[in-house]
C-alpha positions, 0 to 999 in steps of 0.5 A: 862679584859674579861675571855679567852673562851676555845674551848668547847667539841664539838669545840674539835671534830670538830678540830680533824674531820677537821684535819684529812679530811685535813690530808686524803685529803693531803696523797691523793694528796701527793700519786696522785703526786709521783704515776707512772701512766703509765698503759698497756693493761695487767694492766688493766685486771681483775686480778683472781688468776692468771688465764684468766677471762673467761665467763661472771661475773653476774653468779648465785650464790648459796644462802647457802654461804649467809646462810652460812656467817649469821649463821657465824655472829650470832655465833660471835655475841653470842661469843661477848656476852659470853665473859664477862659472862665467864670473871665474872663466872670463875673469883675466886675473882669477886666470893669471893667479892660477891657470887651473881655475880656467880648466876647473871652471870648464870642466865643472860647467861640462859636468853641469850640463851633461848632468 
């Protein structure tokens, strides 16, 4: 007999993909199904923190929040960065093991910043 042809790596991602659209598509119609559906008038406003929506939405917003929120990202993505260099510079036994990962980290953190 011939040998039995097993799913290659690919062919497994592309179950897991296909079963999980199924599954997604399965708990929306499931939710579509036993969901009230009976909206009123009220339901149906914008709903503001309580408050009566007044005036129109498209209001000129001020750029600094923009400024703002990036400034943001670029701290967390540095944290992202420092995390690890932290994690080999203050670690006692990476620093036993080889005293040049101390002076790597170092110089890698220095090449970080000035970049």
């Amino acid at each position: 007999m011939g040998e039995v042809a097993q799913i290659s790596e690919f062919g497994k991602i592309l179950i897991f993909l296909i079963v999980g659209i199924i599954a997604v598509g399965a708990l929306f119609f499931v939710n579509r199904l036993i969901a009230p559906h009976n909206p009123t008038a009220e339901k149906l406003t914008t709903y503001e923190c309580g408050e009566e929506p007044t005036g129109n939405a498209w209001l000129p917003f001020n750029s600094r929040f923009y400024v703002i929120a990036l400034v943001f990202l670029l701290f967390d993505v540095e944290m992202v960065f420092i995390f690890p260099w932290a994690t080999v510079f203050g670690s006692h036994e990476i620093a036993a093991a080889d005293a040049r990962w101390g002076w790597f980290s170092l110089a890698e953190m220095f090449i970080f910043w000035g970049y």
